[in-house]
Residue frames as a rotation matrix with the C-alpha (Angstrom) as fourth column:
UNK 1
-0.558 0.616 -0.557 -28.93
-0.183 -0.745 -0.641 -35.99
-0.809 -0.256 0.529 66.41
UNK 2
-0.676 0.588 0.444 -32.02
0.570 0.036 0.821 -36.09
0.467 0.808 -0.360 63.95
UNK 3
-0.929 0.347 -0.127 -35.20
-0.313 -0.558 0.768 -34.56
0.195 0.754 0.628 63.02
UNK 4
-0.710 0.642 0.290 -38.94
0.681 0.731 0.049 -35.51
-0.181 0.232 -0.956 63.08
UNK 5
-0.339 0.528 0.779 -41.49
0.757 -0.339 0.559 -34.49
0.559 0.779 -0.285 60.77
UNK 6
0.714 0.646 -0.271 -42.87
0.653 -0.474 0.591 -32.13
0.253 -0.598 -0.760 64.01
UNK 7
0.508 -0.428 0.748 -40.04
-0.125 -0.896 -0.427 -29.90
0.852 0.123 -0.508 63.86
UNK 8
0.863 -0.323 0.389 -38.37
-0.355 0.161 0.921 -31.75
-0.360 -0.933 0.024 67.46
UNK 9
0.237 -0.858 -0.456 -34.65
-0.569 0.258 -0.781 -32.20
0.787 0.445 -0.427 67.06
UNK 10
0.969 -0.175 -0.175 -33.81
0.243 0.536 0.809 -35.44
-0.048 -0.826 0.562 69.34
UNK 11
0.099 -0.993 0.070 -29.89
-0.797 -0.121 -0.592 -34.92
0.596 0.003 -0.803 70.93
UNK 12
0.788 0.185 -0.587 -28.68
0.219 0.807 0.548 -37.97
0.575 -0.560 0.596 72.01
UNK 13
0.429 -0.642 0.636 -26.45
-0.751 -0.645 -0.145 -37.06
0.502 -0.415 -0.758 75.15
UNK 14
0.694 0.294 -0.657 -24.42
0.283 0.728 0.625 -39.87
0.662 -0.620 0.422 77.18
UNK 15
0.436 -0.233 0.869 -23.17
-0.786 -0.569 0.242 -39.66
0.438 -0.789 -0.431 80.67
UNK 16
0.343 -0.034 -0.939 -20.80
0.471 0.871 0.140 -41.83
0.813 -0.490 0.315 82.32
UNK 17
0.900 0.020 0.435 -20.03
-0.375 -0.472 0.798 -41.09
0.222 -0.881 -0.417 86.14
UNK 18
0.435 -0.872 -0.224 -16.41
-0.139 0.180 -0.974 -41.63
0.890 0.455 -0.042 86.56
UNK 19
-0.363 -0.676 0.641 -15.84
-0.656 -0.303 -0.691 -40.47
0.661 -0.672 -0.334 89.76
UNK 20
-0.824 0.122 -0.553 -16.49
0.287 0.932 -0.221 -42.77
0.488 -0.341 -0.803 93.37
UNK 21
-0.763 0.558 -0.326 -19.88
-0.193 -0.679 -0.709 -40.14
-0.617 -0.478 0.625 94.06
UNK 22
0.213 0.673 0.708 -23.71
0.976 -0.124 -0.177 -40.60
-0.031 0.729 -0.684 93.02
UNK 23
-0.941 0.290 0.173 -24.47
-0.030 -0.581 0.813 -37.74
0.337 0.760 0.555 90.93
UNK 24
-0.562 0.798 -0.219 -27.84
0.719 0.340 -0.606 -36.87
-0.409 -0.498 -0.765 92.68
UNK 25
0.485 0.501 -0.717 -28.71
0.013 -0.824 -0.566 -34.00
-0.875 0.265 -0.406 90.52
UNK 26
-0.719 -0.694 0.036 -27.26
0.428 -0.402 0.810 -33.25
-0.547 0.598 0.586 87.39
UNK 27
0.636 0.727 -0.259 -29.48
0.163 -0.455 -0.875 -30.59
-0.754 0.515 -0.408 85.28
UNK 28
-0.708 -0.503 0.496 -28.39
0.575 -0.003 0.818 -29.70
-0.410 0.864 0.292 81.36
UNK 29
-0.018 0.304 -0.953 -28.89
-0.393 -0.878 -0.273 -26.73
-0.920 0.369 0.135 79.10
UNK 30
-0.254 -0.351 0.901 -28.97
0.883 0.296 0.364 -28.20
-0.395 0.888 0.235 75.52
UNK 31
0.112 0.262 -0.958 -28.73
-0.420 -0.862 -0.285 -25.32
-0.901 0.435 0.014 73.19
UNK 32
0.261 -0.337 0.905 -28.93
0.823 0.568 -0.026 -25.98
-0.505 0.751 0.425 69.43
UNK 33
0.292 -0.221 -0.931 -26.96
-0.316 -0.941 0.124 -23.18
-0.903 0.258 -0.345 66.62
UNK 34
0.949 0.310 0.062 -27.09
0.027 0.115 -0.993 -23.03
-0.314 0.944 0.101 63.48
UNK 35
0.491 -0.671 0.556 -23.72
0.822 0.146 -0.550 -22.69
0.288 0.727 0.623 60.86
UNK 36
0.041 -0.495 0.868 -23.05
0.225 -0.842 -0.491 -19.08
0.973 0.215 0.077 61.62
UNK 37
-0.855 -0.382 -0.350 -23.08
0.322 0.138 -0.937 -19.93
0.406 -0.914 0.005 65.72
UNK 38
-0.566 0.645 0.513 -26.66
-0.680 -0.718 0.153 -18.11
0.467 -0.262 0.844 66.24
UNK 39
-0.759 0.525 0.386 -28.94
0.006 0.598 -0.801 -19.56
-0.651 -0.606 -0.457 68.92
UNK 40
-0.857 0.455 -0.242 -31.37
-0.147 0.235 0.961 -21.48
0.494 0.859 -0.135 67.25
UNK 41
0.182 0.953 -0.240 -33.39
-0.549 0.301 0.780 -23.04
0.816 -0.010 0.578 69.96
UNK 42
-0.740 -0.612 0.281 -32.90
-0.513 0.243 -0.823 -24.34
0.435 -0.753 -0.494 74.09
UNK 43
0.302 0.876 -0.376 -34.14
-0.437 0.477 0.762 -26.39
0.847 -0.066 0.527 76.23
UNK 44
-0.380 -0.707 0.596 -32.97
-0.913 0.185 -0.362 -27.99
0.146 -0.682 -0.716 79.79
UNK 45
0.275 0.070 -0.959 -32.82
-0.271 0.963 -0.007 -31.54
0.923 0.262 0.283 80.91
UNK 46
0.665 0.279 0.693 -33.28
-0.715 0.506 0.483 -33.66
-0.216 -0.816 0.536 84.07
UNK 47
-0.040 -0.427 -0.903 -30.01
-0.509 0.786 -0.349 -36.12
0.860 0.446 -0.249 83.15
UNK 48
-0.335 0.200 -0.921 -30.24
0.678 0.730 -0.088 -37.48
0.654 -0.654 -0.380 87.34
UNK 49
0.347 0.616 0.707 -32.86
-0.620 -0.415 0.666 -36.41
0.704 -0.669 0.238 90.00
UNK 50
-0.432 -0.570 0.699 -32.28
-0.901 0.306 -0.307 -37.57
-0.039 -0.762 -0.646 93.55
UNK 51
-0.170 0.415 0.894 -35.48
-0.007 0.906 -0.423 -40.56
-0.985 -0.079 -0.151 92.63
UNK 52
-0.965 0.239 -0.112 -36.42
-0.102 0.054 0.993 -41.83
0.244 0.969 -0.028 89.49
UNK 53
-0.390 0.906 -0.164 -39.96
0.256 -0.064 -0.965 -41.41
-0.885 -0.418 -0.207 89.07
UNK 54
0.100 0.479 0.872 -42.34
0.992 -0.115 -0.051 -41.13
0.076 0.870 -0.487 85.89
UNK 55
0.864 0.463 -0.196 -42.23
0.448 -0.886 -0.117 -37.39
-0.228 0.013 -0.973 84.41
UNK 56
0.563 -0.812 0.154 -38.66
0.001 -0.186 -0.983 -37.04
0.826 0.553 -0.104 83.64
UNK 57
0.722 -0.148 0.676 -37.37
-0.661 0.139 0.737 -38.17
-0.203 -0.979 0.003 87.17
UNK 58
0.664 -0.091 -0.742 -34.62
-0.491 0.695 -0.525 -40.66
0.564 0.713 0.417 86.03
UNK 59
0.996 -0.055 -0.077 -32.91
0.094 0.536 0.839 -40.96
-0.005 -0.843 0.538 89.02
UNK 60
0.488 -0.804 -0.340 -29.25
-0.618 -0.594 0.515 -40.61
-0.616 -0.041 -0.787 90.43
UNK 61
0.718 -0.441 -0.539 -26.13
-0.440 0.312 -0.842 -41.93
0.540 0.841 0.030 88.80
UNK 62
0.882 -0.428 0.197 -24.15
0.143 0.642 0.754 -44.52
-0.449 -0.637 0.627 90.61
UNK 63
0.085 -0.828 -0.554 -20.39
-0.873 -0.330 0.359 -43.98
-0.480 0.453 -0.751 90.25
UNK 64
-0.690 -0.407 0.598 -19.07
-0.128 0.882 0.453 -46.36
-0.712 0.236 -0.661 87.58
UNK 65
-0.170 0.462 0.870 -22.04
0.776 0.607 -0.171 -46.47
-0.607 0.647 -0.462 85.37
UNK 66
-0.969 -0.185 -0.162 -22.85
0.050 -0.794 0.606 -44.90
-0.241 0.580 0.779 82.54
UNK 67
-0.184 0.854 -0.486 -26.36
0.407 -0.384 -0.829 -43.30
-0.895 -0.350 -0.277 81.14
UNK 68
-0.975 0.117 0.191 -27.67
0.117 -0.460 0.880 -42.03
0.191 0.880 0.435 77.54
UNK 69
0.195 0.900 -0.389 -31.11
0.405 -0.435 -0.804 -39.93
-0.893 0.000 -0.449 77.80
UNK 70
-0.603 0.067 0.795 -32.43
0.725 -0.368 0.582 -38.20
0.332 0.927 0.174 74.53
UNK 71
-0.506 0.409 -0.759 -33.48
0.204 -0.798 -0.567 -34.68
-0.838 -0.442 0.320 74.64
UNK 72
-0.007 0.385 0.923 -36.00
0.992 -0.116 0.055 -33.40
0.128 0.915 -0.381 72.49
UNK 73
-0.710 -0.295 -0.640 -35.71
0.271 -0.953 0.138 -29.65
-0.650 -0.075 0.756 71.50
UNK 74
0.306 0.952 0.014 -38.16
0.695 -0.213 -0.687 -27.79
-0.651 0.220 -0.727 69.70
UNK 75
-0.601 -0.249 -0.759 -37.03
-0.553 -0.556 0.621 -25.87
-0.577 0.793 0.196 66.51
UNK 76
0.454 0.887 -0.080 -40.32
-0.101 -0.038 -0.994 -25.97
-0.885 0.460 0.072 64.04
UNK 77
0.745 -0.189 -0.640 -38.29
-0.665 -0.290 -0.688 -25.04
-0.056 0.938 -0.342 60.74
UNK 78
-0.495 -0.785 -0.371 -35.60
-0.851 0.352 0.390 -27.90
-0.176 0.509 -0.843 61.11
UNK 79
0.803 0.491 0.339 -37.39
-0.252 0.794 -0.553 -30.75
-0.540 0.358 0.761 59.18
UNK 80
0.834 -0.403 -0.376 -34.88
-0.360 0.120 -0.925 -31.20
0.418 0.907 -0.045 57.09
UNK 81
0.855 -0.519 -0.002 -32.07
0.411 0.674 0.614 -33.59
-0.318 -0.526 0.789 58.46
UNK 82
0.150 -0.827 0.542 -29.08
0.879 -0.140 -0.456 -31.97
0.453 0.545 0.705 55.91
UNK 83
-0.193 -0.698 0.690 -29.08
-0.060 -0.693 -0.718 -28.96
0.979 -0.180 0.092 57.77
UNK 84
0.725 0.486 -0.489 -29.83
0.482 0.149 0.863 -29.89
0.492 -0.861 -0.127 61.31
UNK 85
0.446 -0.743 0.498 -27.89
-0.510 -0.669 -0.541 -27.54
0.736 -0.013 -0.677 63.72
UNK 86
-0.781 -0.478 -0.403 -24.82
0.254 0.345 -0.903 -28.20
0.570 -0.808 -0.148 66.53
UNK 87
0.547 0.826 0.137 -26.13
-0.008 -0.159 0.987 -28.81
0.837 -0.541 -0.080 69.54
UNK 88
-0.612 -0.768 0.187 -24.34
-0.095 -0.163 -0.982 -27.91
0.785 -0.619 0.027 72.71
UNK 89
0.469 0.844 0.260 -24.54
-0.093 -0.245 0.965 -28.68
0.878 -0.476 -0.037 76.35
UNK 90
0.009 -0.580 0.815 -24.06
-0.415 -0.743 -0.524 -27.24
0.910 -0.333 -0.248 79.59
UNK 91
-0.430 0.105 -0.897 -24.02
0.721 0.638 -0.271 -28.28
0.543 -0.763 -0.350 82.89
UNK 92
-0.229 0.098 0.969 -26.25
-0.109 -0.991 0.074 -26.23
0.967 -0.088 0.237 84.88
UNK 93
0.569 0.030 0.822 -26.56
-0.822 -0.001 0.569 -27.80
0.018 -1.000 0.024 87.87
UNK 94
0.072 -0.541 -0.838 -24.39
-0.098 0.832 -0.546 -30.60
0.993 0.122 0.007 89.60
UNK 95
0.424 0.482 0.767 -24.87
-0.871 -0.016 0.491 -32.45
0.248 -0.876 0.413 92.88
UNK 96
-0.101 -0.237 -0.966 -23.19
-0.133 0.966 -0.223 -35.36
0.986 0.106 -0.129 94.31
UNK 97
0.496 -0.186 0.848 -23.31
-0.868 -0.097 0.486 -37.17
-0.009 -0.978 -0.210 97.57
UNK 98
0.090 -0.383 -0.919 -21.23
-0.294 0.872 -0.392 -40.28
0.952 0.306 -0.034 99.19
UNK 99
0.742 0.623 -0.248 -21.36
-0.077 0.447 0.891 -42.01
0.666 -0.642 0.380 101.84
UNK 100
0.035 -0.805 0.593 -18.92
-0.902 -0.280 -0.328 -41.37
0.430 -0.523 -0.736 105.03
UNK 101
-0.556 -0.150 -0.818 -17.53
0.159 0.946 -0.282 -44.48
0.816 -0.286 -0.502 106.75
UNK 102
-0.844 0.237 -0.482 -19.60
0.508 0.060 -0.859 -45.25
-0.175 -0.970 -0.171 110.04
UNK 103
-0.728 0.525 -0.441 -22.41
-0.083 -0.706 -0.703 -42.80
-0.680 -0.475 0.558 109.12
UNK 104
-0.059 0.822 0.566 -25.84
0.833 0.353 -0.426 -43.12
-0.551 0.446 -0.706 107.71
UNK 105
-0.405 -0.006 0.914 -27.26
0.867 -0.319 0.382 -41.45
0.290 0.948 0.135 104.67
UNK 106
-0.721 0.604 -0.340 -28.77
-0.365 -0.747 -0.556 -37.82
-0.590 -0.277 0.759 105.69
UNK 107
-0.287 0.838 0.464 -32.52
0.602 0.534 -0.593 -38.06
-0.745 0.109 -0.658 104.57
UNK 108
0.874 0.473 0.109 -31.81
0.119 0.010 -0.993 -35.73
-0.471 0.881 -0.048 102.10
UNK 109
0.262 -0.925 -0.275 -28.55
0.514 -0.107 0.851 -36.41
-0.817 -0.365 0.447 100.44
UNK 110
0.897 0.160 0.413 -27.35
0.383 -0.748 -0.542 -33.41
0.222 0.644 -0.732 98.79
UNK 111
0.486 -0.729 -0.482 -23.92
0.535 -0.188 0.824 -32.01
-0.691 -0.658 0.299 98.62
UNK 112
0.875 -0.170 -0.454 -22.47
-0.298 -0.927 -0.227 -28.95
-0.382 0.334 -0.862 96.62
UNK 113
0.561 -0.826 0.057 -19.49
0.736 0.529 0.423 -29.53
-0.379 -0.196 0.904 94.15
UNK 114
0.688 -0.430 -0.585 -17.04
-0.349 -0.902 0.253 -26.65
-0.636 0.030 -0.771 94.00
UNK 115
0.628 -0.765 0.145 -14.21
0.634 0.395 -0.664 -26.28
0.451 0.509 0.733 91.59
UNK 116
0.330 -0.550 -0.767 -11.03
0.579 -0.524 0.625 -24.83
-0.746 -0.650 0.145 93.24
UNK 117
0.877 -0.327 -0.352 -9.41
-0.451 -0.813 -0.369 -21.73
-0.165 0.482 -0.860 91.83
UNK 118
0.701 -0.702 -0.127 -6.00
0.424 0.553 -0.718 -22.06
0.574 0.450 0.685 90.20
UNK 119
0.796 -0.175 -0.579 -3.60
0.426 -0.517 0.742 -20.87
-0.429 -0.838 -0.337 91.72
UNK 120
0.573 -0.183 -0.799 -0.80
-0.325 -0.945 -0.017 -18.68
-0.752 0.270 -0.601 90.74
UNK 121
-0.575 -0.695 0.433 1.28
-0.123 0.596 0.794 -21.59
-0.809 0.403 -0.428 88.92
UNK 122
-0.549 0.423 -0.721 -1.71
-0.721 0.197 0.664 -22.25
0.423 0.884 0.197 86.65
């Protein structure tokens, strides 16, 4: 993370896609907090759209690969690199799709990913 004279704190964030699904969506909350945990400044992020396309469009993530985008956050008053705050981020949105054997791509592929409750064991 750094600083520039215009008060934009850059977070460098990388993604790698582990699993055997593109990643057709994946949206991100960066938040940035100061020493004593207080929101300082947010800001959300395109990390993969279903195309890549000028405008922050960067396109999905192919399983296996990996991905580093820089966010830039507004916070005016941090010029000063020695106290730059944490920056955290969320996942707020998450899409994947994958191809079934024998069957073509849907024309838009999109596909909810759920986590499962635990269950009583933990």
């Amino acid at each position: 993370m750094c600083s520039d004279e215009y008060g934009a704190v850059h977070t460098e964030i990388e993604i790698v896609n582990n699993g055997d699904s593109v990643v057709s969506l994946l949206s991100l909350r960066i938040t940035l907090l100061n020493d004593k945990e207080h929101l300082l400044s947010e800001s959300q992020e395109w990390a993969a759209t279903p195309v890549a396309a000028d405008g922050g469009w960067r396109g999905p993530i192919l399983p296996g690969s990996k991905r580093h985008i820089v966010c830039l956050t507004r916070c005016p008053w941090m010029t000063d690199e020695s106290t730059l705050p944490k920056a955290e981020v969320e996942v707020t949105e998450l899409r994947v799709w994958s191809e079934a054997t024998g069957q073509n791509p849907p024309v838009q592929p999109m596909a909810s990913v759920q986590s499962e409750e635990p269950g009583p064991n933990g």
